[in-house]
C-alpha positions in Angstrom: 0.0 0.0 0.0 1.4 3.6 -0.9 1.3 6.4 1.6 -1.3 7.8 -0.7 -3.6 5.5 -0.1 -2.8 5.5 3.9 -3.9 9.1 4.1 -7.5 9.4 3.7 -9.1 10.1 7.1 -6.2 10.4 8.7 -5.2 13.1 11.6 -2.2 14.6 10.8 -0.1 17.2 12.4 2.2 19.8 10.9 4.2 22.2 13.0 5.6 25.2 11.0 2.5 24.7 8.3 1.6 28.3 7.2 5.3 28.9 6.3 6.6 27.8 2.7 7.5 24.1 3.1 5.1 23.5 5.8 2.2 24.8 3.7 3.2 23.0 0.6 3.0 19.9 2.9 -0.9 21.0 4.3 -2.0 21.2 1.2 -0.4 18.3 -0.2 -2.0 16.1 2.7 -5.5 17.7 2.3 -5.5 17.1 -1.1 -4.9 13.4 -0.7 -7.9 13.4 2.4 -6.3 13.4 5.6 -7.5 15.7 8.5 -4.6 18.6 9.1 -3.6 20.6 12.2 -1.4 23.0 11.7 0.7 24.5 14.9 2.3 28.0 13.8 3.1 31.3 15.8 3.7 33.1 12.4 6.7 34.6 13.1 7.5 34.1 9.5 4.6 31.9 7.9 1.0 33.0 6.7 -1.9 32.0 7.3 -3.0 33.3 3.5 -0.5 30.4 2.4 -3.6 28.4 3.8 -6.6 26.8 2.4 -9.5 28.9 3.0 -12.7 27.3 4.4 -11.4 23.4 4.6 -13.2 21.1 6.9 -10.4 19.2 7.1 -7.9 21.9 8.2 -7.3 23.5 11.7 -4.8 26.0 12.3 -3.7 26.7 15.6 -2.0 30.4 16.8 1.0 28.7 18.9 4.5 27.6 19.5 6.2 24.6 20.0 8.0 26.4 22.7 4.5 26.0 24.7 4.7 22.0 25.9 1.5 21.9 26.8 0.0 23.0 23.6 2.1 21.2 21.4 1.1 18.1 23.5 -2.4 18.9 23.0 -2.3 19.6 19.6 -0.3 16.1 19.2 -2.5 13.5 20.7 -4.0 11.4 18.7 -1.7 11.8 15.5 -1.0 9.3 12.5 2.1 11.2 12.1 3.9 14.6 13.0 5.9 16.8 10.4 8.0 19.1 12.4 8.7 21.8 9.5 8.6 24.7 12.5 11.9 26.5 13.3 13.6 30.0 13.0 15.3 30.3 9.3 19.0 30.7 8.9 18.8 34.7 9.0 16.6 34.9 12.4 19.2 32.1 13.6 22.4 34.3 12.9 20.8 37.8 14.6 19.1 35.7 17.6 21.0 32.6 18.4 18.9 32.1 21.9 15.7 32.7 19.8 17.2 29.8 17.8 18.1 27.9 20.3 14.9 28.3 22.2 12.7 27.2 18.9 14.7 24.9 17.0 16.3 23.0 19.8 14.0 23.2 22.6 10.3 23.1 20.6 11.8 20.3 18.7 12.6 18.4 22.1 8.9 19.7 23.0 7.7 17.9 20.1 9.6 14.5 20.6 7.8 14.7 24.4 5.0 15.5 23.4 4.9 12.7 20.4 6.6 10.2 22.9 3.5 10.6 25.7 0.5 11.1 22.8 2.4 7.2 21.4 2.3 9.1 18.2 3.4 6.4 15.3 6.0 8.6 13.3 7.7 12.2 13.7 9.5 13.4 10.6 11.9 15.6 11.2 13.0 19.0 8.7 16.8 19.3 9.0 18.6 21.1 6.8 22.1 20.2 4.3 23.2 23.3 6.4 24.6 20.9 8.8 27.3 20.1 7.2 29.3 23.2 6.1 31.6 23.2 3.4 32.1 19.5 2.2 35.5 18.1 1.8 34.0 15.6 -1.1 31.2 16.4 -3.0 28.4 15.0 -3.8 27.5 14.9 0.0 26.6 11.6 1.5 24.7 11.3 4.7 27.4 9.9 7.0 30.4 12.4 5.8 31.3 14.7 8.3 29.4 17.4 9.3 30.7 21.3 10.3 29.0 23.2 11.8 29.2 27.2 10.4 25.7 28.9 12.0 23.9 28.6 14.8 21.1 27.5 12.6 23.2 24.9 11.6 23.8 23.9 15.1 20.3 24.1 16.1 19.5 22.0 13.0 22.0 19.4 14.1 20.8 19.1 17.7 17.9 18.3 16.7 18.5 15.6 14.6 20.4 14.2 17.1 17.7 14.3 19.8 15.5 12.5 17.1 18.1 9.9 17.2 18.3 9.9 20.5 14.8 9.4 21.0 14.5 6.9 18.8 17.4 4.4 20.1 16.2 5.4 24.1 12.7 5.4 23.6 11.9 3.5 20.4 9.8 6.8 19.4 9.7 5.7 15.0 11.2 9.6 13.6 12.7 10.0 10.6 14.7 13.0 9.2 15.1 14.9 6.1 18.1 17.1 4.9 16.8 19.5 2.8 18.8 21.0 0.4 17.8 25.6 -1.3 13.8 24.3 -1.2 12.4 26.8 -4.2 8.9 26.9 -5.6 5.5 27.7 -5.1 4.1 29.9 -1.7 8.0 31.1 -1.1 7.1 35.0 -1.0 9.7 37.7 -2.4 7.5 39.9 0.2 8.0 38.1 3.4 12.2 39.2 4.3 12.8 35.7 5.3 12.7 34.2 1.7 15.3 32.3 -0.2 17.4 33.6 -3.0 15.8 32.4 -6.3 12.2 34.4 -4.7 14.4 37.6 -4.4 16.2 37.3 -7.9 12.1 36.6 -9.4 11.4 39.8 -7.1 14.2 42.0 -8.7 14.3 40.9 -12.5 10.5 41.0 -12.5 10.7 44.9 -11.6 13.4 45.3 -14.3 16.2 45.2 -11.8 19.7 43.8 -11.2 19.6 40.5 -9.6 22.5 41.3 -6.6 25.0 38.2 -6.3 26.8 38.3 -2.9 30.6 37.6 -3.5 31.8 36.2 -7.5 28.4 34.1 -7.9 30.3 30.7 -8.4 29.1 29.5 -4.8 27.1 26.6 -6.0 24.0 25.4 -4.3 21.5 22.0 -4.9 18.3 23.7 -5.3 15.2 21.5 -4.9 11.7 22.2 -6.2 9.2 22.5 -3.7 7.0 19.4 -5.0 9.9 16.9 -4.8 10.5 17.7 -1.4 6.8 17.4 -0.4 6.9 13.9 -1.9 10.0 12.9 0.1 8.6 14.1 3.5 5.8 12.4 2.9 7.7 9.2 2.3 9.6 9.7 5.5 6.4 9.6 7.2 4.9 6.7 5.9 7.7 4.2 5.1 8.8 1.4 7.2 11.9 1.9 5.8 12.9 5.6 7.2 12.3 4.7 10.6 15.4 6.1 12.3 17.1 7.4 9.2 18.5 10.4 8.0 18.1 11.6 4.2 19.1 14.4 1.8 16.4 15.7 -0.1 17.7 17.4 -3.1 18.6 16.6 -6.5 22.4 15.8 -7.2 23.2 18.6 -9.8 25.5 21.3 -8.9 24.0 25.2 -10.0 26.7 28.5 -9.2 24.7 31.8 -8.8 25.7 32.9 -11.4 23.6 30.4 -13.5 20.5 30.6 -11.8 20.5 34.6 -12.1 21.2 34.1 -16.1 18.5 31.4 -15.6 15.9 34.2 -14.3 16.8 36.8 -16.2 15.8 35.0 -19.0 12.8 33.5 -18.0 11.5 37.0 -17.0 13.2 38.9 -20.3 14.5 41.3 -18.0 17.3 43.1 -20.3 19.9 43.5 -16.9 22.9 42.5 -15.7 23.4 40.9 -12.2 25.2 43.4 -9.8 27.9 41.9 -7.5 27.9 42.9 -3.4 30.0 42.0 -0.9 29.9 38.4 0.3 27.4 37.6 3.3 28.2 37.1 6.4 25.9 34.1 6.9 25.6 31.1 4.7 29.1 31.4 3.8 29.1 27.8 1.6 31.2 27.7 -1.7 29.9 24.6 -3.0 26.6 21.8 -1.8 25.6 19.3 -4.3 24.3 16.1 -2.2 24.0 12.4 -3.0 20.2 11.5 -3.0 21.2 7.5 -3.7 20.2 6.0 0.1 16.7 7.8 -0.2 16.0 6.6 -3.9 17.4 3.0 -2.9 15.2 3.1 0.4 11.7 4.7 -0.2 12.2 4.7 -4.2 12.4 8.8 -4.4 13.9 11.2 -7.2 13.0 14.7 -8.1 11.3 15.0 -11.4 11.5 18.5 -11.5 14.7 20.1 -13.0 15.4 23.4 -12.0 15.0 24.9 -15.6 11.4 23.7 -14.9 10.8 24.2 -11.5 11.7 28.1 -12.3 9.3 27.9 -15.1 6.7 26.8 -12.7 7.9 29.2 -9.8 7.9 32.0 -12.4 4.2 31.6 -13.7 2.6 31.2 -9.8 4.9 34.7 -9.5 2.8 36.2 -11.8 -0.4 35.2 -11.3 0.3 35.9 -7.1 1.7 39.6 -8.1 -0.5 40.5 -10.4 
């Protein structure tokens, strides 16, 4: 039986669901029948990245940093998708906000799951844990380096999971995700990745601006692929106490996805270089995505010439 057909009727949890993975997930799950609750304090989600008027959705003002209202929200749970967290940015200017959300909700969470005997807890890591790679394409056991407190945070909570998992026997599963991109990522909200702020510029006739020489390459993953993978992680057997990159093994610099946009969009600019960032300081990710298509049969189908097709036309028909 697929996971599709396990989801029909089924109460399902998602911390983190009005932001821009988390929503992508909601919907995902309603779509396919199963009852959603989503647990969000909207520090940088949406509610307007939410179905409207769905039976089958609650949404919940909250944070994970509250036990009791995680545990509440919990009980009685097919599965919990722990998507909520500060981003990298908030991470970097507040590392005891970080550590206060992303390390202590997610042990909340893993608490709160172990006393409600929830069945499965994915958890949303991120390829951020391990720094600049000594080999590429990254595998899941190479070393990891730590280079922001977000990655830290990340970290820690994979390893409680783990923990959890090996002390307890609590069934969680985690997923490296590797530049998610697509659909319901906002150039509005400050918090947004790169590609939604190149869309952002280019679409207003602007320079796209490339911190540093723009040959920093990232493994940028369309939003639907990594929806499918999480959901995987959920229901598989397999990914019980397992770690997995989500991405999609090709290797893109800056400077290609800006020439990528600009010609999507037609814009006639050139991309204007700044001074490097101070955060997210990577020069090259590209990860191996072989365990998770051996072990729950995953691969992206979208390529990125495609998925910015796709990310391009909801741009236009959400700005217009």
């Amino acid at each position: 039986m697929s996971f599709i057909e396990k989801l029909p009727g089924q109460r399902v949890v998602v911390t983190g669901g009005a932001g821009f993975v988390g929503s992508n997930i909601v919907r995902r799950l309603l779509k396919e029948g199963a009852t959603v609750i989503v647990l969000d304090d909207f520090y940088t989600g949406d509610e307007s990245n939410l179905p409207k008027d769905n039976a089958k959705l609650e949404v919940i003002k909250g944070s994970v940093t509250d036990f009791d209202l995680t545990r509440d929200v919990v009980k009685g749970a097919a599965v919990v998708f722990h998507e909520a967290a500060r981003n990298i940015i908030v991470s970097t200017r507040n590392p005891r906000e970080d550590y206060e959300v992303n390390i202590g909700g997610t042990l909340n969470v893993l608490l709160a799951v172990r006393e409600c005997r929830v069945p499965r807890m994915v958890y949303a890591s991120s390829a951020s844990v391990y720094g600049n790679p000594r080999y590429l394409p990254i595998n899941e056991d190479d070393s990891t380096n730590m280079l922001s407190p977000y990655a830290v945070s990340k970290f820690a909570g994979e390893n409680y999971c783990k923990a959890f998992y090996e002390s307890y026997g609590l069934s969680t599963a985690m997923v490296r995700y590797s530049n998610v991109y697509g659909p319901a990522q906002r150039p509005d909200n400050p918090y947004c990745g790169v590609i939604a702020k190149f869309f952002e510029t280019a679409m207003a006739g602007q320079a796209p601006r490339i911190h540093g020489d723009g040959e920093q390459t990232r493994d940028f993953t369309y939003i639907d692929d990594v929806v499918d993978a999480t959901l995987l992680a959920g229901f598989s057997p397999k990914a019980e106490g397992q770690v997995y990159n989500v991405g999609t093994g090709r290797e893109t610099s800056v400077n290609q996805l800006a020439r990528m946009i600009i010609q999507i969009t037609g814009t006639a600019v050139e991309p204007e270089y700044v001074d490097r960032r101070d955060i997210d300081n990577i020069r090259r990710r590209v990860v191996n995505i072989e365990k998770i298509r051996r072990e729950l049969r995953w691969s992206p189908s979208v390529i990125i010439e495609k998925g910015l097709q796709y990310t391009y036309q909801w741009l236009q028909e959400t700005l217009s």
